[in-house]
C-alpha positions as CSV (number, residue, x, y, z in Angstrom):
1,X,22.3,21.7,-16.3
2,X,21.7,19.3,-13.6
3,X,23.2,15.7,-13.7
4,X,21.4,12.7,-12.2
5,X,21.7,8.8,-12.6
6,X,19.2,5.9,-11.8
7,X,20.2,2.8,-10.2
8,X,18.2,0.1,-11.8
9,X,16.9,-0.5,-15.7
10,X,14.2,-3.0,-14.9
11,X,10.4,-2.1,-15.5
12,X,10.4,1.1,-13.6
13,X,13.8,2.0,-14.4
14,X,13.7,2.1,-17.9
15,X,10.5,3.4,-17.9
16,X,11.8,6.5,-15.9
17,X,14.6,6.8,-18.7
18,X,11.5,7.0,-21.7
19,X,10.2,9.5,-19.9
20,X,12.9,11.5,-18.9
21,X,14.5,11.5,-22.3
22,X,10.8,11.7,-24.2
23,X,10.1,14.9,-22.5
24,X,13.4,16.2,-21.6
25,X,12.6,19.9,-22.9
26,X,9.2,20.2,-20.9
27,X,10.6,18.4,-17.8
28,X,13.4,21.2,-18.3
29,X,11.1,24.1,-18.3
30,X,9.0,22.4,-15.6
31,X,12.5,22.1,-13.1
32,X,13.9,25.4,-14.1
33,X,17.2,23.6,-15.3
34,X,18.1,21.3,-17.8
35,X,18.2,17.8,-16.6
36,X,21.0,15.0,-17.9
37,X,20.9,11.5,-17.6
38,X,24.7,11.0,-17.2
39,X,24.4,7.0,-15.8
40,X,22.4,4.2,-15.5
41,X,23.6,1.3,-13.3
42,X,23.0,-1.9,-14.2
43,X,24.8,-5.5,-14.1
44,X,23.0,-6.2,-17.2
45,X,24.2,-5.3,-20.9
46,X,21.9,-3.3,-22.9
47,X,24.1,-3.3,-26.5
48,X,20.5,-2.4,-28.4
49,X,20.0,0.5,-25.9
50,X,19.7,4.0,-27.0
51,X,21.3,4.6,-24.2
52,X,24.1,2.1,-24.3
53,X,26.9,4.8,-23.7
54,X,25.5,5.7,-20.1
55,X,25.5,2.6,-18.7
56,X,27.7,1.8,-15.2
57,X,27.8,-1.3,-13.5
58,X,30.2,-0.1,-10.3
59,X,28.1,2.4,-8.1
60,X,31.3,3.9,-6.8
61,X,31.2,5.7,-10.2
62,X,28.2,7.9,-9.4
63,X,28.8,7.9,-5.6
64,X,32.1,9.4,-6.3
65,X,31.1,11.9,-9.2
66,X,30.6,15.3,-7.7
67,X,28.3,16.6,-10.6
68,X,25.6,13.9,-9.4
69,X,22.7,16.0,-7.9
70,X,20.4,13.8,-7.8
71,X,20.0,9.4,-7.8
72,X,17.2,7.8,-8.7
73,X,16.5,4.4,-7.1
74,X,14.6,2.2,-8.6
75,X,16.5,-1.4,-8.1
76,X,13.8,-2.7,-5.3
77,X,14.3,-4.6,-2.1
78,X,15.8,-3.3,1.4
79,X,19.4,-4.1,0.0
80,X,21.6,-3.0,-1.4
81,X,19.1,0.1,-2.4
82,X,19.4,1.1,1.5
83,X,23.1,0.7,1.5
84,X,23.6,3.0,-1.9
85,X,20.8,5.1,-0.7
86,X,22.6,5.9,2.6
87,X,25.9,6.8,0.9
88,X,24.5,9.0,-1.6
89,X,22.3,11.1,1.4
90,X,25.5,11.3,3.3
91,X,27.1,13.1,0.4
92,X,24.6,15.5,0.0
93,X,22.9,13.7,-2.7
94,X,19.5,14.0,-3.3
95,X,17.5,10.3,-3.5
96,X,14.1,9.6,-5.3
97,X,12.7,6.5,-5.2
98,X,9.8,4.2,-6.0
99,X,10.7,1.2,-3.7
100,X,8.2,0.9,-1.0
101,X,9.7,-1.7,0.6
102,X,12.9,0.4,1.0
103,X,11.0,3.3,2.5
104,X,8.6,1.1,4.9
105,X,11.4,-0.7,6.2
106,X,14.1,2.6,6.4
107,X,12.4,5.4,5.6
108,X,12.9,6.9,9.1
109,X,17.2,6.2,8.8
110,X,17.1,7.9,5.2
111,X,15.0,11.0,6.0
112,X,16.7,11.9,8.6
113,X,20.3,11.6,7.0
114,X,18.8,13.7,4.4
115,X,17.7,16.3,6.9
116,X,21.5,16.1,8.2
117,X,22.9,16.7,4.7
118,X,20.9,19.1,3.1
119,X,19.4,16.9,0.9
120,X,15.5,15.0,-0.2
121,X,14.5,11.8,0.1
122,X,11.0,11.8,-2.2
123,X,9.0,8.4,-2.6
124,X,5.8,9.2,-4.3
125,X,5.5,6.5,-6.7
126,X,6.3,3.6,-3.4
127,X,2.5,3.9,-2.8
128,X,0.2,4.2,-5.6
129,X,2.4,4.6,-8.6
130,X,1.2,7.0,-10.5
131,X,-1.8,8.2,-8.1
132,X,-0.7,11.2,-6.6
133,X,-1.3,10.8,-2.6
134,X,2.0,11.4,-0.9
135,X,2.6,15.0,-2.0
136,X,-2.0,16.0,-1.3
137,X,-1.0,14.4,2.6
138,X,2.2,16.2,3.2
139,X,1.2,19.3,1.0
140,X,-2.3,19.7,0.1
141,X,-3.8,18.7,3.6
142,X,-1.4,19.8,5.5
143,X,-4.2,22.0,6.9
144,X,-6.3,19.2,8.1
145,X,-5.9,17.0,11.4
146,X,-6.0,13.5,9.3
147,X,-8.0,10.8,11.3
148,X,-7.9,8.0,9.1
149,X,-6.4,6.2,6.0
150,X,-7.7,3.5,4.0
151,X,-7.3,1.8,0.6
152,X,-6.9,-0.2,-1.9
153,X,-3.4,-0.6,-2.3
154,X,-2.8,-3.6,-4.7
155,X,-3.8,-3.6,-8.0
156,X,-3.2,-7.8,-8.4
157,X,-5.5,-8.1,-5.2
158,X,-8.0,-6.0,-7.0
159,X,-8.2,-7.5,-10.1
160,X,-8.5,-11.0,-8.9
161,X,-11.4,-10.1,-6.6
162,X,-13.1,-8.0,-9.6
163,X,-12.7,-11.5,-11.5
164,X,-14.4,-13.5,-8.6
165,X,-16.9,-10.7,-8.0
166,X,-17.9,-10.2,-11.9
167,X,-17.2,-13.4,-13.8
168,X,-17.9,-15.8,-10.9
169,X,-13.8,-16.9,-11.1
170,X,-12.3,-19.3,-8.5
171,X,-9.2,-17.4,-6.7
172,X,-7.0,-19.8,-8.4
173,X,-8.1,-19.3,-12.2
174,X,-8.3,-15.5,-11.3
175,X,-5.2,-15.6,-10.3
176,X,-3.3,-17.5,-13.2
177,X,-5.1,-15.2,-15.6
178,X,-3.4,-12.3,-13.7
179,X,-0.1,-13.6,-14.3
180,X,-1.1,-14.3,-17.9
181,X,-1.9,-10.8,-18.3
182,X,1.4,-9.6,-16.4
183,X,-0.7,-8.1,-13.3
184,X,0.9,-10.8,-11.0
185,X,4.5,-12.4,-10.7
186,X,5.7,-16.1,-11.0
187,X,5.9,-15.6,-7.3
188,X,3.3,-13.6,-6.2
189,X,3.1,-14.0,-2.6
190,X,3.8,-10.6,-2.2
191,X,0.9,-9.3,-3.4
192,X,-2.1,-11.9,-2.6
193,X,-0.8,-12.6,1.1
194,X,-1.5,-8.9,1.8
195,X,2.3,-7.5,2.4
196,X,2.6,-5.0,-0.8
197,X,-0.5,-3.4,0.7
198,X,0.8,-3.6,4.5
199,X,4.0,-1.8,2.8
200,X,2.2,1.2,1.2
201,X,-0.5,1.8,4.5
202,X,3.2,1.7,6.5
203,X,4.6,4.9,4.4
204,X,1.3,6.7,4.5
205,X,0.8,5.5,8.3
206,X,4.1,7.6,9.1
207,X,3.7,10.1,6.9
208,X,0.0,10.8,8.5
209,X,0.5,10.8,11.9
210,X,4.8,11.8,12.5
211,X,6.1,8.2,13.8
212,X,7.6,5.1,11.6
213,X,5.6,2.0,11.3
214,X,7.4,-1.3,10.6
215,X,5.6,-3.9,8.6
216,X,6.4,-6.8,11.0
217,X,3.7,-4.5,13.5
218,X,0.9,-4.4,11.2
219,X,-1.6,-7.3,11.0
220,X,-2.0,-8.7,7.7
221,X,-4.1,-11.0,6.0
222,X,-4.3,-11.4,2.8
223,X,-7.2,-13.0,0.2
224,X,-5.8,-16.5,-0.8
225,X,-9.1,-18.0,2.1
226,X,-11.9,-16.1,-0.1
227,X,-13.8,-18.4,-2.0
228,X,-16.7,-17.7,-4.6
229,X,-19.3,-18.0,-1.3
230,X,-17.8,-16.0,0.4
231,X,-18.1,-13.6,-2.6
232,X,-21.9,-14.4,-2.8
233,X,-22.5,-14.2,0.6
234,X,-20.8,-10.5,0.9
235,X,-23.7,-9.1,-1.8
236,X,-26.2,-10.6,0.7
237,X,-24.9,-7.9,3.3
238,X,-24.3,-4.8,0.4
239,X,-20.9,-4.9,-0.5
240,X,-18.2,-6.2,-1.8
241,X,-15.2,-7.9,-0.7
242,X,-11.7,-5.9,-1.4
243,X,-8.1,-6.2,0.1
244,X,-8.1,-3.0,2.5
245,X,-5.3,-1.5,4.3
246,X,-6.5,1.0,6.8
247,X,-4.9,3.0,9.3
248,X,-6.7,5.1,12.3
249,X,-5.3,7.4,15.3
250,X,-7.3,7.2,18.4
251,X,-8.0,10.2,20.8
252,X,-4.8,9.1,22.7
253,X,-2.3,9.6,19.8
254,X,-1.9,5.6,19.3
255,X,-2.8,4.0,15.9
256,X,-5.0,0.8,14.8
257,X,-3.5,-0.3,11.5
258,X,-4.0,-3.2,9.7
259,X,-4.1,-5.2,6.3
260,X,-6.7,-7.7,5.6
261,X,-9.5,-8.8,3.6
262,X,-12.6,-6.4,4.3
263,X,-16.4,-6.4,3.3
264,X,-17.1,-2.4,2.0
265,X,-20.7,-1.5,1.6
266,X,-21.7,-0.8,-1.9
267,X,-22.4,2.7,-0.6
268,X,-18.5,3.6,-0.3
269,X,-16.6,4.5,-3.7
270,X,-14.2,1.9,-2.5
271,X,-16.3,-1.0,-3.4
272,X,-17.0,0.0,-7.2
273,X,-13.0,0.4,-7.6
274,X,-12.3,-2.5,-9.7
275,X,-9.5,-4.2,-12.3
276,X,-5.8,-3.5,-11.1
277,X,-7.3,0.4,-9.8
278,X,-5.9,1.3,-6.6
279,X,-7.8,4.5,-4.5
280,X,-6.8,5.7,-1.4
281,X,-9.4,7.4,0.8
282,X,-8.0,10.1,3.4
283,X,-10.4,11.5,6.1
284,X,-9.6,14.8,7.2
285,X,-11.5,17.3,10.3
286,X,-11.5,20.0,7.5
287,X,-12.0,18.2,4.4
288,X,-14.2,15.3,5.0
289,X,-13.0,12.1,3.0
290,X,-11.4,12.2,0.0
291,X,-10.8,9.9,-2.7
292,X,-7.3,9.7,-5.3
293,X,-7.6,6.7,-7.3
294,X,-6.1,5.2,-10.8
295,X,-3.9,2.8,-12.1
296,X,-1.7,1.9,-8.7
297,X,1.0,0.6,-11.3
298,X,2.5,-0.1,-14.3
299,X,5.9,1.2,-15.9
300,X,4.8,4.7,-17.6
301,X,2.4,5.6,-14.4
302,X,5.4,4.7,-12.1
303,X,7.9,6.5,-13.8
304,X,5.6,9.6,-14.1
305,X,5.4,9.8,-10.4
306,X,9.2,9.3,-10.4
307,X,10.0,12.0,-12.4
308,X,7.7,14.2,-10.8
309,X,9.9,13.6,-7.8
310,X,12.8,14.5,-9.8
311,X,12.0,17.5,-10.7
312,X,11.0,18.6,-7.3
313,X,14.1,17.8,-6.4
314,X,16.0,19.9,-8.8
315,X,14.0,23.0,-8.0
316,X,14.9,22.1,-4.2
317,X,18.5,21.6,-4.6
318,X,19.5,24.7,-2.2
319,X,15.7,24.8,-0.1
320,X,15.0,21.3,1.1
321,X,11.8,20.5,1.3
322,X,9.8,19.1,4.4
323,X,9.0,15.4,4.6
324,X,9.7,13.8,7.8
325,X,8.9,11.5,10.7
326,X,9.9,10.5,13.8
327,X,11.2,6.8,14.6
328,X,8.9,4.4,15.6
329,X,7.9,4.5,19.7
330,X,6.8,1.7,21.8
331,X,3.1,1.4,22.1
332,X,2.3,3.9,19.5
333,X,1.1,0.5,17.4
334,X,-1.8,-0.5,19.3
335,X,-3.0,-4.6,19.5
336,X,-5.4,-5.4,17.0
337,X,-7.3,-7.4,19.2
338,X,-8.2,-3.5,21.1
339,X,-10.0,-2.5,18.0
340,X,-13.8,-2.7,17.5
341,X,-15.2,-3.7,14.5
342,X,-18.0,-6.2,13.3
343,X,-17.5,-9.6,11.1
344,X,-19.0,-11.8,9.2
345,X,-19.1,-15.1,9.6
346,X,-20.2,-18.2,7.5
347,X,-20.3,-21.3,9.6
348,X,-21.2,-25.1,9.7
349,X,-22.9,-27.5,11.9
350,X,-25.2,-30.7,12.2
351,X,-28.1,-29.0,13.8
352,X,-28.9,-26.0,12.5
353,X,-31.6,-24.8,14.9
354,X,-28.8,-25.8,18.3
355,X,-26.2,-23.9,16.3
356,X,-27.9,-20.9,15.6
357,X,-29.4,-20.8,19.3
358,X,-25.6,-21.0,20.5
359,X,-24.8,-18.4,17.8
360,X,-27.2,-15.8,19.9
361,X,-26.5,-17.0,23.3
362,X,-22.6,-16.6,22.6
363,X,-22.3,-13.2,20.4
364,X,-25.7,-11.7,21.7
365,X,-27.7,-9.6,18.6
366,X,-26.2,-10.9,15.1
367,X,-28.0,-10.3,11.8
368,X,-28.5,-14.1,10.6
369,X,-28.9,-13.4,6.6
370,X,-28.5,-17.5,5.4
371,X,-29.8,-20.8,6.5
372,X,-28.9,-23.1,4.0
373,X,-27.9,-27.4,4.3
374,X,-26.0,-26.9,7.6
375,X,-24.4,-23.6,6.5
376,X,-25.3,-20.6,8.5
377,X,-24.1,-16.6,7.8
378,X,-24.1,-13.6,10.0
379,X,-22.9,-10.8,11.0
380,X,-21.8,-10.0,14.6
381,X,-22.8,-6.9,16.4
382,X,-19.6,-4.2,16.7
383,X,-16.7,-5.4,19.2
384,X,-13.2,-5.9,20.3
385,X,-11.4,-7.7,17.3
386,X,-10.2,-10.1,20.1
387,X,-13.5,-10.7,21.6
388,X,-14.8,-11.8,18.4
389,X,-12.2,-14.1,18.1
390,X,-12.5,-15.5,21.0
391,X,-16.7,-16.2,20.8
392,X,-15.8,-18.2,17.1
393,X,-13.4,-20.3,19.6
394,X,-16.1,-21.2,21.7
395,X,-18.7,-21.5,18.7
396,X,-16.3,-24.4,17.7
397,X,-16.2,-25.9,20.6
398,X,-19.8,-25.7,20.4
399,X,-19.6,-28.1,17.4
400,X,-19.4,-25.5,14.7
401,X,-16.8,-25.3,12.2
402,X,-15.7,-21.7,11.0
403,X,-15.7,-21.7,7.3
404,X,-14.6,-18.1,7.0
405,X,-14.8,-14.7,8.9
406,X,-14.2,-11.3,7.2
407,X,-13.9,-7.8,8.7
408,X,-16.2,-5.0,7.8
409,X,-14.6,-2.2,6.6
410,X,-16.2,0.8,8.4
411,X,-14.6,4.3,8.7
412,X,-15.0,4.4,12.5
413,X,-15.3,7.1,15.3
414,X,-11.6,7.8,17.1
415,X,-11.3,6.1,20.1
């Protein structure tokens, strides 16, 4: 019999204890030993609990008891998850967790002390819950050279665009009938300013391509700007507007990664994923692109995933398994402004006919799809990021105002 605790009996955390006393016979047969949920730490009372006799609130308590194998984190935030997570590693402890902000922000510090001790560190539910993508990049693919990673990564994001997109919702009434339905928090900057998504492409980012990359280096945007035209507008060009995060290694071993709003053709499977979905699309030398997609969240598809974890890391107690990446190096994260990529733009002026002849004189070929009381929309040709940029700075000081610009989302040639 193998003894574990969980740290946390929030959402996830007391959907991981359903689970793992639900199915405890299967899950048993499925590790190859019997697995016992000796504590749960929490600074909350649970009287009503099943499970009131196995509650801890001191942490020294399971970081001291020998007959812990393996700790399952599921509090959330950097600390102290990071702090207990350490401590735990350092004893030879093995740690699963479904924190992605813990792993995007430390994940380099705790693999490696699990390396050092013998131990794992598994995170398959930080990224897409109960989607399975961690283990089919690490495991399943391990064959291919992977060139590119791009998703959707948020279900609250989703949803709120599938309510713009479909029922012709402001971002604002979408959003509040998000929270009504539980899909979004009181707080939810989080999700709709784009850093839950810049989190996830951060694990899979190192994961992918062998070095740790930090948040704070990603670009991210998120979808609060996007307004019902810009909505409309997107259908005029063939696609939809989702929250991508996308990552890409160029022919020099550096990385383009960023988080933002993105225009995805109605011809990719990412556009049609819709409600609080997520879907991660790998692209591989070997296996073309492939798609893992489903609910990105949720306490039962969480805690699946977490258990999962668990159980791989009872049948790996004495034969660690092999999940690593190097620390982050300088460079590796490439400018944003260096990447090429095409936008569109919807713009106002005065004069339609002078704005549209600085339009062509100042970004050369664009596809000009609207011409409508002052407003004008088009797409720019493919260029630097920066370059683009810089042309809407001069299109303003041309006497146009930028109303909004929005990437294209385009699974593009290594550079």
């Amino acid at each position: 019999m193998i003894n574990i605790a969980v740290l946390g009996h929030g959402v996830v955390g007391s959907g991981v204890v359903e689970v793992l006393e639900k199915n405890s016979q299967s899950i048993g047969q499925k590790a190859g030993e019997q697995i016992n949920l000796k504590y749960i730490l929490d600074l909350r009372d649970f009287p009503e609990s099943p499970y009131r006799d196995k509650f801890v609130k001191d942490f020294e308590i399971i970081a001291n008891d020998p007959e812990i194998k393996v700790v399952v984190e599921v509090m959330g935030g950097v600390s102290p998850a990071f702090e207990f997570a350490s401590r735990c590693l350092s004893s030879g402890k093995s740690i699963v967790t479904s924190n992605k902000e813990l792993v995007a922000a430390k994940g380099d510090v705790l693999l490696a002390l699990a390396k050092e001790n013998n131990a794992n560190f598994l995170f398959e539910a930080s990224v897409a819950g109960g989607i399975p993508i961690i283990r089919p990049i690490s495991q399943c693919l391990a064959a291919n050279e992977v060139f590119e990673i791009s998703g959707i990564l948020n279900g609250t994001t989703n949803f709120i665009l599938a309510k713009m997109i479909k029922d012709g919702m402001e971002f604002s009434e979408a959003l509040s009938l998000a929270q009504q339905l539980g899909y979004a928090e009181k707080n939810p900057a989080a999700d709709i300013e784009g850093h839950d998504a810049c989190r996830k492409i951060c694990i899979l980012a190192s994961l992918a391509f062998g070095y740790h990359v930090y948040p704070d280096e990603v670009y991210t945007e998120g979808i609060t700007k996007i307004t019902l035209e810009d909505v409309r507008c997107a259908e005029l060009f063939g696609g939809a507007i989702k929250l991508i995060a996308s990552v890409k290694r160029n022919n020099d071993g550096t990385v383009f990664i960023v988080t933002a709003p993105m225009i995805v053709s109605f011809d990719s499977q990412l556009a049609h994923i819709d409600g609080v979905y997520n879907a991660v699309l790998v692209r591989g030398d070997a296996i073309g692109d492939v798609v893992f997609s489903g609910r990105g969240a949720g306490k039962l598809p969480t805690a699946s995933a977490v258990v999962g974890d668990v159980i791989d890391s009872v049948k790996h107690l004495k034969a660690r398994k092999y999940l690593y990446w190097d620390k982050s190096k300088t460079g590796y994260v490439r400018d944003i402004n260096e990447d090429i990529a095409s936008f569109y733009v919807r713009a106002k002026a005065s004069d339609s006919t002078k704005a549209i002849a600085g339009i062509k004189e100042i970004f050369g070929e664009v596809q000009i799809v609207l011409e409508e009381n002052g407003e004008i929309v088009f797409k720019t040709s493919v260029n630097t990021v920066g370059e683009t940029y810089e042309n809407l700075k001069k299109l303003e000081q041309n006497g146009c105002e930028i109303l909004s610009r929005i990437r294209f989302f385009d699974i593009g040639a290594e550079q």
